[in-house]
DSSP file (Angstrom, degrees, kcal/mol; ACC not computed):
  #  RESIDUE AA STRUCTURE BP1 BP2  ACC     N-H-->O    O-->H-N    N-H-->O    O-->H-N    TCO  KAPPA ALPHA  PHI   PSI    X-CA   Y-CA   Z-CA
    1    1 A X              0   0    0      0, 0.0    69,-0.7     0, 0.0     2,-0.2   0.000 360.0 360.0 360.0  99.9    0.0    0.0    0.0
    2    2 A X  E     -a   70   0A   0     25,-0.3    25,-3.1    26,-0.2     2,-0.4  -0.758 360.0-152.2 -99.3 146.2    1.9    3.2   -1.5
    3    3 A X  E     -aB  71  26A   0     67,-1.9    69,-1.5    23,-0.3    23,-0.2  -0.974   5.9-147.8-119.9 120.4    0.7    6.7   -1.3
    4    4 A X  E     -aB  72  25A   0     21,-1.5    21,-1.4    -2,-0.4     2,-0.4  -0.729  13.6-170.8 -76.4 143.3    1.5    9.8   -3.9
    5    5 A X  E     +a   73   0A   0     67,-1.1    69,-2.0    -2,-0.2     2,-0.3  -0.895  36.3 123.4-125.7 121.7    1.6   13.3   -2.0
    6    6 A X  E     -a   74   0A   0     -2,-0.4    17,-2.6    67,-0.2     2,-0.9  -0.900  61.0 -97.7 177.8 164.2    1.7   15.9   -4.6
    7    7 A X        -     0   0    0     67,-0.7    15,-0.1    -2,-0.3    -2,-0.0  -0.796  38.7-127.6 -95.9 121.2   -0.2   19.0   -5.9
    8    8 A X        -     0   0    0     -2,-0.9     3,-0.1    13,-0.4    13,-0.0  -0.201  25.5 -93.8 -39.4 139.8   -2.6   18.7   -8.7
    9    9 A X        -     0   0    0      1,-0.1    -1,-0.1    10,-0.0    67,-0.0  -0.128  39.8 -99.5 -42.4 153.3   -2.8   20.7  -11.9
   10   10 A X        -     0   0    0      1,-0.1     2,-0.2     6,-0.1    -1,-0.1  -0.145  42.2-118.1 -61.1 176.0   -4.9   23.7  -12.5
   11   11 A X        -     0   0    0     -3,-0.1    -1,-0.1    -2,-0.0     0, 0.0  -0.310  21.0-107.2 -68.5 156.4   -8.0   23.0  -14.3
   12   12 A X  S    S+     0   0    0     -2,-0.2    -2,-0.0     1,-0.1     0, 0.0   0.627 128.6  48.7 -54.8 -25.2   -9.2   24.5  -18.0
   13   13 A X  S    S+     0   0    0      2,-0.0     2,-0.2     0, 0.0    -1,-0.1   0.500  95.5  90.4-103.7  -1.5  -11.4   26.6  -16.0
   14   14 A X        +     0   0    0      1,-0.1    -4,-0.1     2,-0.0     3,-0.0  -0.599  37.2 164.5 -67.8 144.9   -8.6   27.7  -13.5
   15   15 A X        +     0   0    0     -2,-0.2     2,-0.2    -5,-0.0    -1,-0.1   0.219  47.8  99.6-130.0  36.2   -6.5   31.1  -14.3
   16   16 A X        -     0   0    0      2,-0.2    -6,-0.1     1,-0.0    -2,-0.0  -0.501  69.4-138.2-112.2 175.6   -5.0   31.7  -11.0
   17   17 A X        +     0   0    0     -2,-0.2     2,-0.4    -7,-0.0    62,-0.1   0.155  69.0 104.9-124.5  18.2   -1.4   30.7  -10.2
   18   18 A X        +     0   0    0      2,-0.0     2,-0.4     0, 0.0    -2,-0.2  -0.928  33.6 172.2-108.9 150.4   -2.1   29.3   -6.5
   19   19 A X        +     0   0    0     -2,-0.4     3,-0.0     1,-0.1   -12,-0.0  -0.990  11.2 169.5-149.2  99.8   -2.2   25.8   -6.0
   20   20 A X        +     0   0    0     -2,-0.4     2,-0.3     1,-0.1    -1,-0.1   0.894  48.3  72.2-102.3 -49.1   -2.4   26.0   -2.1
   21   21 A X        -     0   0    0     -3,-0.1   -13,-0.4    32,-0.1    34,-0.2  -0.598  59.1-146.9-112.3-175.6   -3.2   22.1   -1.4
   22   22 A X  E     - C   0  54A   0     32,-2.0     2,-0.6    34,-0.3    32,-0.5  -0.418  20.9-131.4-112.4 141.5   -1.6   18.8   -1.5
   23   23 A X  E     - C   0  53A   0    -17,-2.6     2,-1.3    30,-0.2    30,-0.2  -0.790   9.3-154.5-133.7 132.1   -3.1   15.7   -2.2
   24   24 A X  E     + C   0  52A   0     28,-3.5    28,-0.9    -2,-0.6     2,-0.4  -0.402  27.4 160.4 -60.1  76.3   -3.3   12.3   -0.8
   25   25 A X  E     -BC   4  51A   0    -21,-1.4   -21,-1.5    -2,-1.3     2,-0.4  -0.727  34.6-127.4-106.8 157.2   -4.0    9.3   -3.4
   26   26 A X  E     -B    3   0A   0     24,-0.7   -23,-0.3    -2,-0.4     2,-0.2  -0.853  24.6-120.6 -84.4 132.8   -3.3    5.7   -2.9
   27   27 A X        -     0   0    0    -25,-3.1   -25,-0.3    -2,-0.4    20,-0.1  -0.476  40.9 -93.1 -83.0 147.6   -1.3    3.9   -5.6
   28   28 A X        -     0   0    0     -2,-0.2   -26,-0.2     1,-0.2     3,-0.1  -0.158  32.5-174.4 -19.6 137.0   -3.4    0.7   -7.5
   29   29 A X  S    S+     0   0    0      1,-0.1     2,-0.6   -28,-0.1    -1,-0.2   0.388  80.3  30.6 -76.4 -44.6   -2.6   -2.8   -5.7
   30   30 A X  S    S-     0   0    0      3,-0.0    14,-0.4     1,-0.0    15,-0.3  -0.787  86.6-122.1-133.1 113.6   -4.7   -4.5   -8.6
   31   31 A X        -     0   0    0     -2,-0.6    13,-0.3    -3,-0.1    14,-0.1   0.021  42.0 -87.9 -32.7 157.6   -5.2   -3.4  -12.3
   32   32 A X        -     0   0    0     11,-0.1     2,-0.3    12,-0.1    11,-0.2   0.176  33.3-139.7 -33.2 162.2   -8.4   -2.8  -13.6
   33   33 A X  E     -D   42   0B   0      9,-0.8     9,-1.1    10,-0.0     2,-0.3  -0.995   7.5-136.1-148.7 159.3  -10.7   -4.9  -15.1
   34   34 A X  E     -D   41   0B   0     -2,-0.3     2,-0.3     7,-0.2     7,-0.2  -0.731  25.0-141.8 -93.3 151.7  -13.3   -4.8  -18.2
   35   35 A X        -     0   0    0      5,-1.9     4,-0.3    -2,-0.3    -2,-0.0  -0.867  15.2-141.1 -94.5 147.8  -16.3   -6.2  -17.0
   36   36 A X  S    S+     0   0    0     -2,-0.3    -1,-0.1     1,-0.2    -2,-0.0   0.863  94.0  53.1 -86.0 -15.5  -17.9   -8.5  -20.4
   37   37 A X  S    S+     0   0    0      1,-0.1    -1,-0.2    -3,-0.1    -3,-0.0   0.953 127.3  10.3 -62.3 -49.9  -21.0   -7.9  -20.1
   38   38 A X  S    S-     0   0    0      2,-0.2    -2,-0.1     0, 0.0    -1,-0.1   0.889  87.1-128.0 -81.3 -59.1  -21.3   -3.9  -20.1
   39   39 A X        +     0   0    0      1,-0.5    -3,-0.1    -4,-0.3    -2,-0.0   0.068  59.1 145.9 133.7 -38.1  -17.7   -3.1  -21.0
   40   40 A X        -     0   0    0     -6,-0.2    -5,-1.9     1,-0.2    -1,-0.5  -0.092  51.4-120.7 -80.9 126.5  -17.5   -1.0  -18.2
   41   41 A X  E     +D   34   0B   0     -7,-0.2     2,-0.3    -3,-0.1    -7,-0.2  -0.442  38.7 174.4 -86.2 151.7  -13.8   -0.8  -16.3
   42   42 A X  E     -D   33   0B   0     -9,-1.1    -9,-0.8    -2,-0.1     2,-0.2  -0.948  20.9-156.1-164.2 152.2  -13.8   -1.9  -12.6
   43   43 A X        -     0   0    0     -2,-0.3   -11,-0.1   -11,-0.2   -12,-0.1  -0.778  23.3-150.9-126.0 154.0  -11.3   -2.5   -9.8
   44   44 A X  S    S+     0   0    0    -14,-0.4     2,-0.7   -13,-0.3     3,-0.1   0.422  81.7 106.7 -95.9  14.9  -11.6   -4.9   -6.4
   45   45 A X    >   +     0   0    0    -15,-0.3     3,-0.8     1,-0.2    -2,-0.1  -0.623  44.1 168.6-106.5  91.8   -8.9   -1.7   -5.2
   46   46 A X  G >  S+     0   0    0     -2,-0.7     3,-1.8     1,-0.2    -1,-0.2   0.625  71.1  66.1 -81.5   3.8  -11.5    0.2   -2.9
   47   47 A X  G 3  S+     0   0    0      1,-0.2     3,-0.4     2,-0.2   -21,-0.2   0.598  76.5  72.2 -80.5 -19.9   -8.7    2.0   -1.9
   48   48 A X  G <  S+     0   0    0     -3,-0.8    -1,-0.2     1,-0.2    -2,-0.1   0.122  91.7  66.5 -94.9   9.8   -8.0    3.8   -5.1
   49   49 A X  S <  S+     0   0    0     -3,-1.8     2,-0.3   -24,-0.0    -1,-0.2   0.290  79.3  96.4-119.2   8.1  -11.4    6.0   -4.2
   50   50 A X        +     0   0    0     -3,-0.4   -24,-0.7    -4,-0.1     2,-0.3  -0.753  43.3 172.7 -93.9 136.3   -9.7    7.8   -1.0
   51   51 A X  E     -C   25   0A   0     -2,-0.3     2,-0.7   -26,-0.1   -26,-0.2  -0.811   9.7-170.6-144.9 103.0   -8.6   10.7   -1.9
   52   52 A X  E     -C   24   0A   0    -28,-0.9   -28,-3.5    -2,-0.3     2,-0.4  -0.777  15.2-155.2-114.5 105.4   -7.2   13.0    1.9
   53   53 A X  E     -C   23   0A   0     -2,-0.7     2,-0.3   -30,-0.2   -30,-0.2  -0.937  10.7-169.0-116.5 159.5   -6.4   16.6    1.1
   54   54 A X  E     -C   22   0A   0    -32,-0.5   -32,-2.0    -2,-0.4     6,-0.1  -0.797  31.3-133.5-161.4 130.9   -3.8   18.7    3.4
   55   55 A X  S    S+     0   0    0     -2,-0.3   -33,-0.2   -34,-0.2    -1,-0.2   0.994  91.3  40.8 -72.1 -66.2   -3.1   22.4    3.4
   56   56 A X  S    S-     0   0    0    -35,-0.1   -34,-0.3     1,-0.1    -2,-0.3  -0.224  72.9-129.8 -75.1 167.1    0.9   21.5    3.5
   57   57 A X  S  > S+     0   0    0      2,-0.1     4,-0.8     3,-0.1    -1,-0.1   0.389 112.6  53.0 -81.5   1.2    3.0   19.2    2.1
   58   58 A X  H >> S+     0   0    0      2,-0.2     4,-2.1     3,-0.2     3,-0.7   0.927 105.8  57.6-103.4 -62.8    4.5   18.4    6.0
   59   59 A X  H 3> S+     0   0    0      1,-0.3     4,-1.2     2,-0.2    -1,-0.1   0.698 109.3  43.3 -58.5 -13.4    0.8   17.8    7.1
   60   60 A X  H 3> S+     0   0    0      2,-0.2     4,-1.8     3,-0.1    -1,-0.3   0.868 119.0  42.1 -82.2 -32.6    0.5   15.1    4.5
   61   61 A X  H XX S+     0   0    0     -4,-0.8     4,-2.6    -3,-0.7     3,-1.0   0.971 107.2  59.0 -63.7 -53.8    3.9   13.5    5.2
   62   62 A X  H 3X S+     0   0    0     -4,-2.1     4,-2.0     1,-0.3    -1,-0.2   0.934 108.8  47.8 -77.6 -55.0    3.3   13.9    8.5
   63   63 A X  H 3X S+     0   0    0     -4,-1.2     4,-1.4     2,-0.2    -1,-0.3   0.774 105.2  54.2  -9.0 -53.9   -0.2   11.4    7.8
   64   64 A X  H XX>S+     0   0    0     -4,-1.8     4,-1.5    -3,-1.0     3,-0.9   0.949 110.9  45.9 -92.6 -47.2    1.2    8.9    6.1
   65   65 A X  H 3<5S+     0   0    0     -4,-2.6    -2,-0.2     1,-0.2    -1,-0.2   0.792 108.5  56.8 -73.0 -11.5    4.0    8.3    9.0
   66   66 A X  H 3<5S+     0   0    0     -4,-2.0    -1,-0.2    -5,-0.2    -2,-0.2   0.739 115.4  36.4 -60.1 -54.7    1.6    8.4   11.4
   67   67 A X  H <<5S-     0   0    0     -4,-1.4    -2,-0.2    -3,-0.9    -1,-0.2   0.400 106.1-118.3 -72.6  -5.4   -0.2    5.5    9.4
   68   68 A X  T  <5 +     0   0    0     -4,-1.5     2,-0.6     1,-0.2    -3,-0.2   0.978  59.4 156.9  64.0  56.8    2.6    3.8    8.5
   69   69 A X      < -     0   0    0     -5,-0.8     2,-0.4   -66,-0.0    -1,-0.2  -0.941  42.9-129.3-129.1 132.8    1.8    4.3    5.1
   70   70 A X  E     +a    2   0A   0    -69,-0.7   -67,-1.9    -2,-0.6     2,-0.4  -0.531  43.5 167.6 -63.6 121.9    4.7    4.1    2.5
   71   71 A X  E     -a    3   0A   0     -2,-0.4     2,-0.2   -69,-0.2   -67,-0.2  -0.977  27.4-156.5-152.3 163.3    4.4    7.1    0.6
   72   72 A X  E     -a    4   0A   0    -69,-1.5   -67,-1.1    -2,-0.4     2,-0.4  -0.964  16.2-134.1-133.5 136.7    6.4    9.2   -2.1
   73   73 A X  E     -a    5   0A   0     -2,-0.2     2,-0.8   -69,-0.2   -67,-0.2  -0.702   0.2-153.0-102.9 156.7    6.2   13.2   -3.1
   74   74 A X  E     -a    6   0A   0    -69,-2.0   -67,-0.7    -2,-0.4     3,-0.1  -0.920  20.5-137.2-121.1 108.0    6.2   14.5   -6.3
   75   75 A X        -     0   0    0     -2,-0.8     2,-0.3   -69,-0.1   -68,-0.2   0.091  32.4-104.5 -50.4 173.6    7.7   17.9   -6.0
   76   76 A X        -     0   0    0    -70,-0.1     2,-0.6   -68,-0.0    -1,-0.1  -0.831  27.6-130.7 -97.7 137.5    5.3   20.8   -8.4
   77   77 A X        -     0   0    0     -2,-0.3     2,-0.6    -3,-0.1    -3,-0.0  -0.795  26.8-105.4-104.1 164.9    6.8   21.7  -11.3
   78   78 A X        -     0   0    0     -2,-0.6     3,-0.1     1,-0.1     0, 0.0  -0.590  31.2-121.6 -71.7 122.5    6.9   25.9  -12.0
   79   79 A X        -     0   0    0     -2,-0.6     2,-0.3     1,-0.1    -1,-0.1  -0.243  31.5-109.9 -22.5 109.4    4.7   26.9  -14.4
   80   80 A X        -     0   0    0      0, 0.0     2,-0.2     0, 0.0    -1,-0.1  -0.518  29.9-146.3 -88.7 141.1    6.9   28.8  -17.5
   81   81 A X        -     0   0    0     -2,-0.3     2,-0.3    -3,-0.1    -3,-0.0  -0.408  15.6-172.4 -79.8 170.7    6.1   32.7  -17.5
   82   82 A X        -     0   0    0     -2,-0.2     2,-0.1     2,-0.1     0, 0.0  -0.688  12.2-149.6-152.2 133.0    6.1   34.2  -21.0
   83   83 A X        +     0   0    0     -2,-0.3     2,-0.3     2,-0.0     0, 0.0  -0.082  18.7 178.1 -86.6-156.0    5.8   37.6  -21.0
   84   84 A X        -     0   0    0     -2,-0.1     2,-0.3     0, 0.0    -2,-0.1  -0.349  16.0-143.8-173.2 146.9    4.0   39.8  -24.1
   85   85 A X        -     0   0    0     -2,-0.3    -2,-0.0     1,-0.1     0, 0.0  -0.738  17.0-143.8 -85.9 140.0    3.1   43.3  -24.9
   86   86 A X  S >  S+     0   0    0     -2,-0.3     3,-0.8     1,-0.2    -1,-0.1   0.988 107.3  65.8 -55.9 -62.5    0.4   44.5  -26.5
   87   87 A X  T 3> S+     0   0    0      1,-0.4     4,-0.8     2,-0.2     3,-0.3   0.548  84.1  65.1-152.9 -61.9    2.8   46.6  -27.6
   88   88 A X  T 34 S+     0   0    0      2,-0.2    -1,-0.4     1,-0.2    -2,-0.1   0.349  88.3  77.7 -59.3  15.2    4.8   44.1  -29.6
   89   89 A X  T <4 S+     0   0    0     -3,-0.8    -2,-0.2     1,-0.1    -1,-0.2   0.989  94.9  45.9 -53.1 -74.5    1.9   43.6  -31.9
   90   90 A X  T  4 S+     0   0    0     -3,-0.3    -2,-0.2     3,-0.1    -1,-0.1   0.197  82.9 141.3 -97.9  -6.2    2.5   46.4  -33.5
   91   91 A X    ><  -     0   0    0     -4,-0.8     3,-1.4     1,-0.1    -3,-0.0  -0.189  48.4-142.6  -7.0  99.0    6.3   46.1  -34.0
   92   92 A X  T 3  S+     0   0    0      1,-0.3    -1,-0.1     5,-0.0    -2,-0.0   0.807 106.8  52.9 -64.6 -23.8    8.0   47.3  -37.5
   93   93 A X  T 3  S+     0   0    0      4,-0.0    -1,-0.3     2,-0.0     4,-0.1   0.269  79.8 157.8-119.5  47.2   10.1   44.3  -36.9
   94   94 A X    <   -     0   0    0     -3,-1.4    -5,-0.1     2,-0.2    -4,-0.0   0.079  48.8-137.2 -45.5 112.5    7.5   41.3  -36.5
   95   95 A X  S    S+     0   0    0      2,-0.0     2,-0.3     0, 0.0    -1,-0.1   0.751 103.5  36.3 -33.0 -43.4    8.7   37.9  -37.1
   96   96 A X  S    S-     0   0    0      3,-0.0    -2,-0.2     1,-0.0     3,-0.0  -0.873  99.8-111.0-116.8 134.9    4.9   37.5  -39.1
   97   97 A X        -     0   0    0     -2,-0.3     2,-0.4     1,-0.1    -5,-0.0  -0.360  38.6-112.7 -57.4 152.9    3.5   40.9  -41.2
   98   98 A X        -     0   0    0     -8,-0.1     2,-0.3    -4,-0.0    -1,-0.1  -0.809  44.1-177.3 -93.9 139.9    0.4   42.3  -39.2
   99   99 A X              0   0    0     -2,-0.4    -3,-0.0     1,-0.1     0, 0.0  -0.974 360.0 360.0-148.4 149.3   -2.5   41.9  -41.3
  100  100 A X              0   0    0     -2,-0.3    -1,-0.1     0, 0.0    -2,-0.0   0.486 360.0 360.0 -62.6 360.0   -6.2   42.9  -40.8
């Protein structure tokens, strides 16, 4: 029984740049399975539907030793900034011609 500690991704509907908690998942014991009748994937892993989130990364760590639960973090990576101007639109010496 392993546990991931890490921060989720933004959303498509996010545009902020804080990503304030941590989350707690349990890794798989037992692959998936197709059911034949439906089709329909299903797992005996009820464990893979707990999902513990933690304002820090210390209060999660601190969780899992607490449980004795083998767990691993996965650090956030930084987000790359790109700057623009409006201002470079309009630039006599534009990589692309402006056209209307």
């Amino acid at each position: 029984m392993t546990a991931k500690i890490y921060q989720p991704a933004r959303t498509a509907m996010q545009s902020g740049q804080a990503k304030d908690k941590w989350l707690l998942e349990y890794e798989p014991e037992a692959p998936r399975q197709i059911e034949p009748l439906m089709g329909w994937t299903s797992s005996t892993d009820m464990k893979s539907q707990v999902k513990l989130w933690f304002d820090t990364r210390e209060e999660a760590i601190a969780y899992a030793q607490r449980q004795g639960i083998a767990y691993r973090v996965e650090e956030p990576k930084p987000a790359p900034r790109r700057i623009v101007s409006y201002s470079d639109n309009f630039r006599p010496n534009r990589v692309a011609p402006w056209t209307h």
